[in-house]
N, C-alpha and C positions, 0 to 999 in steps of 0.2 A: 714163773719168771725165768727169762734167761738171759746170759748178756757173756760176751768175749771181751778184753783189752790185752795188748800186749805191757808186758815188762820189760823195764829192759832200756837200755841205752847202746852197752858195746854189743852186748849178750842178750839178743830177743828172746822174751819166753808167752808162751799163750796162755791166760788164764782161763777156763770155760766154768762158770756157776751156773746150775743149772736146779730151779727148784719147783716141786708140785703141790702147790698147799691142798688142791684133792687129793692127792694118795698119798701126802706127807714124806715125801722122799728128797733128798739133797746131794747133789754129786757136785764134785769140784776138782776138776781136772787140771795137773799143769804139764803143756805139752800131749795132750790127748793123754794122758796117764790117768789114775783117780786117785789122790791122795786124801780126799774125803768121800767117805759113804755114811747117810744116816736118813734113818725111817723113823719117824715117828708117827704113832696115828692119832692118841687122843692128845689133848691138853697143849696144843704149840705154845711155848712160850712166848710174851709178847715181845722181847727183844732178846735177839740170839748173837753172838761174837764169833765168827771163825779166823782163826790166824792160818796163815799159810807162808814157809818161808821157801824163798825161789833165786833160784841161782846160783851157781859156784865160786866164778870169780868175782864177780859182780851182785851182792846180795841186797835182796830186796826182803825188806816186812809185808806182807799185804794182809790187811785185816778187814776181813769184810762184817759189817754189821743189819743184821735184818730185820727189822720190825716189822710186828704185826699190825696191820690195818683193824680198824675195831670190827667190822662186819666179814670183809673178801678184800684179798690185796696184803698186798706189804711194799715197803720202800726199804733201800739199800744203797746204804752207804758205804764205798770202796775209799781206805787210807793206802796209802802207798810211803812207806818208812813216819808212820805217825802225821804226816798231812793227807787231806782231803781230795782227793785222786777224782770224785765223779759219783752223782746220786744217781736212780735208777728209783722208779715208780711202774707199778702193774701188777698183774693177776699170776 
């Protein structure tokens, strides 16, 4: 699964999630930077939490949350400062 949204109102910033449930790998980039990296190969949990905060003058919470589909898949839900920002479904 992948997905982009900007942040940002005065201050645009780029989020990139980027995640492999075959080779269990998760990058989360703000501004093409990585300020998450995480491999896991056995056992995914069935619901994961990343926070990520973003901006200087202008700050944002953005908490992504990722559940596991019971068979292949997962859905993700994007908060942007504790409300509901956009879901996100797929492989």
């Amino acid at each position: 699964m992948k997905f982009c949204l900007e942040v940002g109102e005065t201050e645009r910033h780029l989020l990139e999630f980027e995640f492999n449930q075959l080779l269990g790998q998760l990058h989360i980039r703000v501004n093409r930077q990585e300020v998450k990296r995480q491999v896991r190969l056995f056992n995914e949990p069935v619901l994961e939490t990343h926070v990520v905060q973003v901006g200087r003058n202008e700050r944002w919470t953005v908490r992504i949350e990722k559940e596991r589909k019971p068979l292949f898949g997962q859905r993700c839900r994007v908060f942007l400062n504790e409300r509901l920002f956009r879901c996100y479904e797929g492989f």
